[in-house]
C-alpha positions in Angstrom: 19.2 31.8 14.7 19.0 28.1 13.5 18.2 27.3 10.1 15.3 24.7 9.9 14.4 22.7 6.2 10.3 22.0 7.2 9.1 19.0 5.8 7.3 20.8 3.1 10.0 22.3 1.8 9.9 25.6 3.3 12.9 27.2 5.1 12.5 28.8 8.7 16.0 31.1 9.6 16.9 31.9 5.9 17.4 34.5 4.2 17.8 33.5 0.3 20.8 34.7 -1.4 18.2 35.3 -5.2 15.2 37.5 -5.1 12.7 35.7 -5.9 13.3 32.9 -3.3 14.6 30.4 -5.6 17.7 28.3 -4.6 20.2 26.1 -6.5 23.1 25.0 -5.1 23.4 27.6 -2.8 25.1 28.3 0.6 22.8 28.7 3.4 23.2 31.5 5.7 22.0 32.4 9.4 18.9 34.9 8.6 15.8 36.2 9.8 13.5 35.1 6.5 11.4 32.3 6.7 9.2 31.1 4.3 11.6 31.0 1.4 11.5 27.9 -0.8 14.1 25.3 -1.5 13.6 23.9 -5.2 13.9 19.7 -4.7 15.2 17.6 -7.6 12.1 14.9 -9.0 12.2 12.3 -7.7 13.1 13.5 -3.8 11.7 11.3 -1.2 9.2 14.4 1.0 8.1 12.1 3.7 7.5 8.3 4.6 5.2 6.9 6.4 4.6 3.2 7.2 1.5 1.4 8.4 2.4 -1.9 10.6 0.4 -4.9 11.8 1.0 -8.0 13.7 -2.3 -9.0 14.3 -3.7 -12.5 12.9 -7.1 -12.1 11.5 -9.1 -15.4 10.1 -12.2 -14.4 8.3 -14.2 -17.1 6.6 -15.3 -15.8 3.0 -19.0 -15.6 1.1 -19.6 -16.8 -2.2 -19.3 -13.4 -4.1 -19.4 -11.4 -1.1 -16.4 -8.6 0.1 -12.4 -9.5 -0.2 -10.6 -9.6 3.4 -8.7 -6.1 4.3 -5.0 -6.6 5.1 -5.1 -5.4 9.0 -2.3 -3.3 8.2 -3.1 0.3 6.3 -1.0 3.6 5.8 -2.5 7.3 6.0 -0.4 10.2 4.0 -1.2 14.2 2.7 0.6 14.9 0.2 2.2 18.5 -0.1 1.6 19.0 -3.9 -0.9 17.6 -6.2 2.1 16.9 -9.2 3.9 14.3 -6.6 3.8 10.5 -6.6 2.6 8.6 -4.2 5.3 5.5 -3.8 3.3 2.1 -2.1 5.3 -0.8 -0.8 3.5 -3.4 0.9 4.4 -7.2 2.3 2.3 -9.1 3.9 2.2 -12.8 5.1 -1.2 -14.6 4.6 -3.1 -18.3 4.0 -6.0 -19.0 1.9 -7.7 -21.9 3.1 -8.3 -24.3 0.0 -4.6 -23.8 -1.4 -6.5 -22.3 -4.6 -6.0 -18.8 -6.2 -6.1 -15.8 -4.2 -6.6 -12.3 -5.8 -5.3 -8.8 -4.0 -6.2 -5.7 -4.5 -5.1 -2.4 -3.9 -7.5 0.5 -2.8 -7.1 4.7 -2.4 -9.6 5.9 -0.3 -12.0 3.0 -0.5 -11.7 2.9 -4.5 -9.3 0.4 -6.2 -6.8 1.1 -8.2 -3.4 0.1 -9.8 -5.2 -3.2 -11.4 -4.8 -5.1 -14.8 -5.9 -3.6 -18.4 -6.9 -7.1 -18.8 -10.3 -7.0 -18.3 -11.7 -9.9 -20.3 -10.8 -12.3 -17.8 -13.3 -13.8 -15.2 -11.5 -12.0 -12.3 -9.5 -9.0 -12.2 -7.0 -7.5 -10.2 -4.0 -5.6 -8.7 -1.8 -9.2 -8.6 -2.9 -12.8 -8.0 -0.9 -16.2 -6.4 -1.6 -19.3 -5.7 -1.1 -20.6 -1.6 -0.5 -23.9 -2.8 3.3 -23.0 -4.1 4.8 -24.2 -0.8 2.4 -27.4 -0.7 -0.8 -26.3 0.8 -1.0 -27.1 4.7 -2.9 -24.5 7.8 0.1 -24.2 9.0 2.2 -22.9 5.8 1.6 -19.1 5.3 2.9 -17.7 2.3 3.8 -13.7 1.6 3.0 -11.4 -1.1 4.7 -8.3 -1.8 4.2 -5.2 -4.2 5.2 -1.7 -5.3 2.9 0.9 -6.9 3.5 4.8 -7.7 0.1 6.5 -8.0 -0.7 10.5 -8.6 -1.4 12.2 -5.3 -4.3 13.2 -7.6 -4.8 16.3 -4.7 -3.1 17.5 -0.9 -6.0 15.5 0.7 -4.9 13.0 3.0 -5.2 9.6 1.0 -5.6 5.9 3.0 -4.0 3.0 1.0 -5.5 -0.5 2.2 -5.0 -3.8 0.5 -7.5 -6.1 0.4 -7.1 -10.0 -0.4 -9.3 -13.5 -1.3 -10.1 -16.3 -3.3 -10.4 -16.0 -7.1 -11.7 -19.3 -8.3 -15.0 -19.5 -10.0 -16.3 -17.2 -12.2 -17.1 -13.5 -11.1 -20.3 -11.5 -12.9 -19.5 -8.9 -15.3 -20.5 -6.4 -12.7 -18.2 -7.1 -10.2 -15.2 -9.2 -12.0 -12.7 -5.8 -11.4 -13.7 -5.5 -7.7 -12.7 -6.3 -4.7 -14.9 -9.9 -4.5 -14.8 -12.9 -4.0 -15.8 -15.5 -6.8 -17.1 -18.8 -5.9 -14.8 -19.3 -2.6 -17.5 -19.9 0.2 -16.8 -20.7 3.6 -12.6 -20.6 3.1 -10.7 -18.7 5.8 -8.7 -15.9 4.5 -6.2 -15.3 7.0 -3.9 -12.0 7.4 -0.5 -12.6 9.5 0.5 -16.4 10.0 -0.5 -19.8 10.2 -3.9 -21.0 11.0 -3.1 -24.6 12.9 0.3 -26.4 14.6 1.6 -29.2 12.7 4.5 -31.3 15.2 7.0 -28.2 16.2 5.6 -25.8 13.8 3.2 -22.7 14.5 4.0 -19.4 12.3 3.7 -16.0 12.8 4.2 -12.6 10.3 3.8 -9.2 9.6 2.0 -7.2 7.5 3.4 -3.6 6.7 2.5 -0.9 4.1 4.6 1.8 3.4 4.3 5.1 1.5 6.5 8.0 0.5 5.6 11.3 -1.1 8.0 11.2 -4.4 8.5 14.8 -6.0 7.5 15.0 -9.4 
């Protein structure tokens, strides 16, 4: 009978050498057992699971109203509450007045992962500025981060990222959400360039990855 390592851990064909099911370093066997548990070192990557997106999306932003959501978004259950949850994300974007733009990162619809800093007039997972390159429609710039969270539970968790302009002043209320400041009417645009400009017209991806880290 093949032996077979499930993805939670669990061994199918096995019949564990120690009573109570444990195993360290030892040599599997061909058995009849299932069920028995193989004891993973922290910080084993469980599972991966990437979210992916071409698409171009231009969405033109409200004074104060809702960030833009990165088109790209990853779904993943974790198999024990005491995990991590690893987040790796890359995107390509353009902000259309080559002013401050401000990303956040969201579990489930709730942010999280964003500065202690909270005196400031906007808050948030990371912020950059699309005029580094020398603003122009046609120059999209990338962003790129990493986060661990707690897997908090063994629900299935959605990770979304969601980007926009920062400038002005945000309210009190609001200043640690996911909103846009005093940018009204600028196109916040996920996955390339907006215009041509001669020979030039860019495209790029957005993808979001996440891995279940035992901890």
């Amino acid at each position: 009978m093949p032996i077979t390592i499930n993805g939670d851990g669990t061994i199918t064909g096995y019949t564990p050498p120690i009573a109570d099911g444990s195993i360290t370093n030892a040599k599997l066997a061909d058995g009849a057992a299932s069920g028995s548990k193989l004891t993973l070192p922290t910080g084993s990557v469980i599972q991966t699971v990437q979210g992916f997106s071409g698409t171009k999306t231009i969405t033109n932003t409200s004074a104060n109203g809702d960030a833009i959501e990165c088109p790209a978004s990853v779904s993943i259950t974790p198999t024990s509450a005491s995990n991590k949850i690893l987040i790796m994300f890359h995107a390509t974007l353009i902000f259309g007045n080559g002013n401050d733009i401000g990303f956040w990162l969201l579990r489930n619809g709730t942010v999280i992962g964003n500065s202690q800093r909270t005196t400031e007039n906007n808050v948030c997972f990371l912020c950059s500025n699309s005029n580094q390159s020398g603003y122009a429609d046609w120059k999209p710039i990338s962003v790129a981060f990493h986060y661990l969270d707690d897997a908090q539970n063994t629900s299935a968790h959605t990770y979304t990222v969601k980007g926009s302009g920062i400038q002005g002043t945000k309210s009190s209320a609001n200043r640690a959400l996911p909103k846009v400041a005093a940018s009204n009417g600028e196109e916040m645009v996920w996955g390339g360039s907006v215009a041509t400009s001669g020979q030039e017209s860019n495209a790029g991806n957005m993808v979001i990855i996440a891995q279940e880290i035992k901890g």
